[in-house]
N, C-alpha and C positions, 0 to 999 in steps of 0.2 A: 825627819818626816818622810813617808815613802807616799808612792800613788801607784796603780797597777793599772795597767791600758790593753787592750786589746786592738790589733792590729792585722784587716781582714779583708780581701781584694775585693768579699761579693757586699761588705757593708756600705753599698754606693747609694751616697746622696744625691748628686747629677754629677751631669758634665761643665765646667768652671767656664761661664764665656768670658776669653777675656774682658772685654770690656768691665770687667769689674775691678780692676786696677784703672781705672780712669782717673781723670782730674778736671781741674777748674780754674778757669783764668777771668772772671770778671771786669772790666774795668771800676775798679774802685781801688786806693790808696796808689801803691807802687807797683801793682801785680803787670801795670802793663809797662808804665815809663819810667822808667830805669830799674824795673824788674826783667820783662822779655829784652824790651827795646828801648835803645839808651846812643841814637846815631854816634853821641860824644865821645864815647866808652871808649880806650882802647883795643877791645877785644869787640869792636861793633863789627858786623860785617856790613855791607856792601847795601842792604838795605835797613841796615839802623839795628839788626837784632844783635845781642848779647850771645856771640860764641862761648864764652864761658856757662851760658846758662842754660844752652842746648843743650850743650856736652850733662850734664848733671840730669837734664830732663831723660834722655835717653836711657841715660845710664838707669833711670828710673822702670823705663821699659811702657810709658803710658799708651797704651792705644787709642783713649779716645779720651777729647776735653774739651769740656763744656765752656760755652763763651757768648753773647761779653755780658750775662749775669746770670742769678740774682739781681737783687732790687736794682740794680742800674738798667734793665734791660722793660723795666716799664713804666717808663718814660722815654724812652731811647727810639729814635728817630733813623733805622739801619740808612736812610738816604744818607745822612749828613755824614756818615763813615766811606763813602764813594767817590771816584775823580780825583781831582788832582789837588793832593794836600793842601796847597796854598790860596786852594778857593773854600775848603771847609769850613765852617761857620762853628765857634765857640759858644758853647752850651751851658747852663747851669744845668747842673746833675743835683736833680731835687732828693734824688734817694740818699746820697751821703754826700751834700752839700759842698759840693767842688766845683772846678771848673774843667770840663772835657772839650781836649784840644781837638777830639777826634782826627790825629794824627794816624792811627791807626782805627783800620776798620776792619769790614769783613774780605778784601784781599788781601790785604799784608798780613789779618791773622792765618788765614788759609794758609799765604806763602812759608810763613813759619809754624805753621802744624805740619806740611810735607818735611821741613829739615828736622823739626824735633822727631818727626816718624809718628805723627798718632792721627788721627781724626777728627776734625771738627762737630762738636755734636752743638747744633746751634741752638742756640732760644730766642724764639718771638714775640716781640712784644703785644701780650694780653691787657695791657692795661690801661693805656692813653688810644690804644689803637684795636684794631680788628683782622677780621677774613682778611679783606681785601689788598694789605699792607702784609700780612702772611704769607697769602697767594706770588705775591709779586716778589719777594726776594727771593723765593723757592724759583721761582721763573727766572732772577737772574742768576741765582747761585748753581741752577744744573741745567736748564732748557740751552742745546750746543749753540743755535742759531738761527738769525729771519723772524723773530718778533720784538717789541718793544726794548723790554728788562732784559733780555739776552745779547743784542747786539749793544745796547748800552753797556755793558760789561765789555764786550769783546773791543770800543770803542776807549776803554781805560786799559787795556793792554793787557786782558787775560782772555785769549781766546778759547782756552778747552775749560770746558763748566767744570767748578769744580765735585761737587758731583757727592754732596752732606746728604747722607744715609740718614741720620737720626734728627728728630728735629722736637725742641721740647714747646710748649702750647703755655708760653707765661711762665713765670716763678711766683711761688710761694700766693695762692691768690684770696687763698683762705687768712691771714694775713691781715687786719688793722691797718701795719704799717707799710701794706704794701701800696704803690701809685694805683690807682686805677681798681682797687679792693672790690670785690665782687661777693655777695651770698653765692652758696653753693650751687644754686638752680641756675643763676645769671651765668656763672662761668660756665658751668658745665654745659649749655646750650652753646657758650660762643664757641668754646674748645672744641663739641663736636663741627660745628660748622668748619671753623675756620680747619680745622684736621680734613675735612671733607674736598676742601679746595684747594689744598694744598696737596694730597694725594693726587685728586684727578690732576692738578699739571704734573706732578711729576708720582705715577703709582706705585714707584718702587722707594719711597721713603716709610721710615717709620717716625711713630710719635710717641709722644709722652704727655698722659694727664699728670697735673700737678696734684698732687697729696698733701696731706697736713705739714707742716711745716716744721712742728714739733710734736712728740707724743702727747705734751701735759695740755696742749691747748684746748678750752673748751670745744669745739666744736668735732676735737677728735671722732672719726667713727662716723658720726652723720655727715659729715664731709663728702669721706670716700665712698658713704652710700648713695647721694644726691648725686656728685659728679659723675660716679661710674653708672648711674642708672639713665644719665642722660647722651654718657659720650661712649657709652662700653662698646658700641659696634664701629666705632671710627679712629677707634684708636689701638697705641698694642701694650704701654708698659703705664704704670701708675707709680709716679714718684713720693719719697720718702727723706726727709732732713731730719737731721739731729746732730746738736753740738751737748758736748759736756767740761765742764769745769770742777776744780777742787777749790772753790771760792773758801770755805771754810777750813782750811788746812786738813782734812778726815782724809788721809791717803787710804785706808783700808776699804773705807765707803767709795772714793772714786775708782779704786779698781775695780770693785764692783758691778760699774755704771753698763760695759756692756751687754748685764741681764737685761736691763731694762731697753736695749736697744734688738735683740731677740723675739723678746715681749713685743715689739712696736714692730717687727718685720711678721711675726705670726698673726696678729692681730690683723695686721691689713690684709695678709694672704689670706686670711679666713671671708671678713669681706669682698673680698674680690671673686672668690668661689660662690659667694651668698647670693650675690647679684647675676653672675653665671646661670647659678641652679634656677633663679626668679627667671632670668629670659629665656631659659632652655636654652643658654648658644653652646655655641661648639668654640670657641676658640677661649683659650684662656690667655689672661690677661698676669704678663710678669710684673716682677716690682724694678726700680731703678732708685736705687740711691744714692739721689745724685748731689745730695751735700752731705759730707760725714768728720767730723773732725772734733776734737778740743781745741775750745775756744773759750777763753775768759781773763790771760793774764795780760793782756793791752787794754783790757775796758776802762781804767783809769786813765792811761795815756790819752785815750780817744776822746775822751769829753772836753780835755784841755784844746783842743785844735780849734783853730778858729776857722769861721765857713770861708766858703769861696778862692780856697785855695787851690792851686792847682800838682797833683797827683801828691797831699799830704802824707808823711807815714801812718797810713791809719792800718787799725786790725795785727798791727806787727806783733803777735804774740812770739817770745823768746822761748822756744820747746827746754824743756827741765827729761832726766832720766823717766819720772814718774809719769809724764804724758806719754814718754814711747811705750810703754807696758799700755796703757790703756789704748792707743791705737793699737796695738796687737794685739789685743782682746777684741777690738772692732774689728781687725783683719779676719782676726779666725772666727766672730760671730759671720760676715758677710760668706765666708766659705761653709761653713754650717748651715747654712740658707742658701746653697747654691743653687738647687731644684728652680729654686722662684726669684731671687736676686739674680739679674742677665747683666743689671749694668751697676757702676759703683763710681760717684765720683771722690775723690779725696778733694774739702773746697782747704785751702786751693794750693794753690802749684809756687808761685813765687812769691816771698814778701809778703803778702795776705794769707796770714792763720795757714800759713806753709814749710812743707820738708825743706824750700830750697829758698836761702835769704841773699840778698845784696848788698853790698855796698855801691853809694852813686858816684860814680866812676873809680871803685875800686873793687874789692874780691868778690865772690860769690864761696858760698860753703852750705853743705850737710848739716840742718839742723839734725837733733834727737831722733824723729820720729821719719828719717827720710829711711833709717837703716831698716826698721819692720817693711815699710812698706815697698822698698827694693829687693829685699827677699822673698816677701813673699809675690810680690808678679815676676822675681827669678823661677822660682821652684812651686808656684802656686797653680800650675796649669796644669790641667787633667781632668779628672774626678775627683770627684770632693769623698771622702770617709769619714763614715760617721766610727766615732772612737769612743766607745765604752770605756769609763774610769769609775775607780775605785780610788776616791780620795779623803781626805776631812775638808769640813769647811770651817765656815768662820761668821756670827753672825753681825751684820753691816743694820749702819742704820736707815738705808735707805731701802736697798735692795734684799732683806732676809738673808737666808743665808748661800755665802757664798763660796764656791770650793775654792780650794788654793790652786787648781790647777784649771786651766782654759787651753784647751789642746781641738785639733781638728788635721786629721791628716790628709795629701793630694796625690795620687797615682798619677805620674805621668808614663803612660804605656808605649808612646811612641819612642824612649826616651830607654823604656824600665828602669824608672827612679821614682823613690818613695818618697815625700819629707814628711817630716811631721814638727808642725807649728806649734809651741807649746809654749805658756808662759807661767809660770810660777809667783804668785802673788805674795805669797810669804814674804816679809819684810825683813824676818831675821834668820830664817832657817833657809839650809839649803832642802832640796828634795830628790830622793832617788825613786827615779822613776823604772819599774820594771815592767817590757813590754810584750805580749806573745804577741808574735808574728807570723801571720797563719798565712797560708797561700802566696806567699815570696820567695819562693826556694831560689838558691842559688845568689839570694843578695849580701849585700854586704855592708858595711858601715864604712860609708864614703865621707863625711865630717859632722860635726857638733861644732853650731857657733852659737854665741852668748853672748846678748847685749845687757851689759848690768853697769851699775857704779853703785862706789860703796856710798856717795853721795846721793842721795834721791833728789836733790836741789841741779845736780850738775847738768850744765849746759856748755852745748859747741858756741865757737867766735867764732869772728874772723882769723883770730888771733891762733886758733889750732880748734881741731875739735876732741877732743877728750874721750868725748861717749862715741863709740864704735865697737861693731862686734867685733869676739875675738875666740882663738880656736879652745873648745874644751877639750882636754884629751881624758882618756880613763874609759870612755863609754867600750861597749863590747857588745859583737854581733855572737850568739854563738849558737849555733840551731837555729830555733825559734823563739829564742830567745835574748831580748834587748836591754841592757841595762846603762842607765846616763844618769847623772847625776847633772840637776837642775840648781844652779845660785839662788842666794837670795834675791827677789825682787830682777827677775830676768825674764827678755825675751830670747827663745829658743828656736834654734831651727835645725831638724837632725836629718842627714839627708842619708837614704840606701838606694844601692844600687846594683843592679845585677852585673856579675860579671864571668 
């Protein structure tokens, strides 16, 4: 099978903020206690975090992550997360029916987003609570000193604010099964308020309205028209979820799935310009998608758990070869949208529907899907290029039809380095891909790496992990022209470089 790409410095779709390699750390199942923080752990440091599990975050390259939910975060109480651990008050957690020690709060998370190196992008709780409980952790999370909430902080042994840029206005609120569920006019009136008060103390934050939760949900559409009509001047990005699953064994149909997550990123940016054009404003409004993952092969496990227990393995999906091709379809759809996608979270980061699993008090390891998504925030910064192909498709029963090839290239200029993201859906054929290379003189073919197994079932352990990229050799720069040959059922990353 061939496919034919074009490859052009001036076909720029924006410039990549990072923050779209982000992630998610919730308190729900194990993602915080003996995922992050585990004091027991041999490898604990000095305030309870998992050294093993920095190291693999880093290595990931996350700049920002979101915390401590999703649905945990409304009903969540940020006081009972403050002061001194052994006066914290044990909570029922009504969202996923646990019991939260609130050992960990909003300092100790802070103090471990500085060693993992990324950013806390908070969320407040919309749903049992309001403004004025928004207002105030913003006051003690960055106001330096001399009022209430701030010297209360500096009082618990953190005296320089720490100083959360991004701050999200509720999760998921359009939502049934959310705490504290609101129509679209209800939320949208509190989110601009409570966005309004939390700006004026601290004006140099930004926000995020929450968006449908999934594509398929009825209310899709009048959602983001209701809420951005009521909070569009007080806020700056408008969030976007989606999980997908191969519940049905159809592997050709789930590679597919990231059309439909394309579909659902164009769709809201059309709205969101809709509502622009209706107010005459000047500022536009990005998207942030700040849950994104496969998610489905623990749904069984999870119904068995009985409640009120404390940090159960819940959500522990085991990543297989064929979820990592479809997060690299999700990877290179979020870069394809880079114009209007500014922030991205992958939910989540440890242990929960995550790259990076543990064991309690033993190893930590690279699921499947840790390797797309460590290459691509290696080599995914720059400018996004939009990549003309010339391929065949294939027709799915979900998604129409769909090509065999999902490619999106990243100029990094400061750098002058090319890559180009590519994954080949074909299940049995390999694919040769031929590429002109217009406007790169002087580059060169610095490597081809390929995540594949000849198993589509295959998964990393403890025990070793199996599935990992690995070097293709054969490809060739010659002119302007590029020629690689793509595996069956692989993700791709082929890097040029001038020199």
């Amino acid at each position: 099978m061939k496919a034919q790409l074009t490859l052009h410095k001036e076909f720029a779709i924006g410039e990549v903020d990072k923050r779209i390699y982000g992630s998610f750390i919730e308190h729900l199942g194990r993602a915080v206690y003996t995922g992050i923080y585990e004091p027991e752990h041999p490898q604990a440091d000095e305030e309870g975090f998992r050294k093993d599990v920095l190291g693999l975050v880093r290595e990931l390259d996350v700049p920002v992550t979101r915390y401590p939910g999703g649905n945990f975060v409304s009903g969540y109480n940020w006081e009972d997360g403050i002061g001194p651990q052994e006066r914290r008050p044990r909570r029922l957690d009504l969202a996923w029916a646990t019991l939260e020690t609130n050992r960990v709060g909003l300092n100790e998370f802070a103090s471990w987003a500085k060693k993992a190196r990324t950013e806390v992008m908070y969320a407040v709780n919309l749903g049992t609570r309001g403004a004025d409980e928004a207002r105030n952790i913003v006051e003690y999370a960055n106001f330096p000193r001399g009022t209430y909430w701030s010297d209360l902080r500096r009082s618990h042994g953190v005296e320089t604010p720490h100083n959360i840029r991004l701050w999200c206005l509720g999760n998921e609120m359009d939502g049934p099964w959310q705490i504290g569920h609101k129509s679209a006019f209800e939320y949208g009136r509190l989110a601009a308020e409570a966005s309004k008060v939390m700006k004026l103390t601290d004006p140099g934050i930004e926000t995020v309205l929450c968006g449908s939760s999934y594509a398929r949900i009825p209310t899709f559409g009048d959602w983001e028209k209701t809420v951005l009509e009521e909070a569009y001047n007080d806020v700056d990005y408008l969030s976007l979820h989606i999980y997908f699953g191969n519940r049905d064994g159809d592997t050709p149909n789930f590679l597919g799935c990231s059309l439909e997550m394309d579909g659902f990123i164009k769709t809201v940016t059309g709205i969101c310009d809709l509502v622009k054009a209706k107010r005459q404003a000047k500022k536009r409004i990005n998207l942030s998608f700040d849950e994104w993952n496969v998610w489905f092969r623990s749904n069984d496990a999870d119904r068995k758990i009985a409640p009120w227990e404390e940090a159960p393995p819940r959500l522990e999906d085991h990543y297989r070869m064929e979820d990592a091709l479809v997060v690299g379809c999700m990877l290179i759809t979020l870069l394809k949208n880079a114009d209007r996608v500014k922030i991205a979270c992958l939910a989540q980061l440890v242990n929960v529907i995550a790259p990076i699993m543990t064991e309690k008090g033993g190893p930590a390891w690279r699921q499947t899907i840790f390797y797309p998504f460590a290459q691509a925030s290696r080599y995914g910064r720059g400018t996004a290029l939009r990549v003309p192909v010339k391929v065949d498709t294939y027709e799915s029963r979900e998604y129409g039809d769909v090509p065999y090839l999902e490619s999106v290239a990243v100029h990094d200029g400061e750098h002058e380095r090319l890559a180009l993201f590519a994954v080949n859906r074909s299940l049995s054929e390999a694919l040769d891909l031929e590429a002109a290379v217009q406007g790169f003189s002087g580059y060169r073919l610095l490597e081809h790496s390929s995540l594949y197994h000849s198993e589509l079932q295959a998964e990393n352990t403890a025990a070793g992990e199996t599935v990992r990229p690995r070097p293709v050799s054969g490809g060739r720069l010659e002119g302007e022209r590029l020629s690689v040959r793509l595996p069956p059922a692989s993700w791709n990353v082929i890097v040029l470089e001038k020199h």
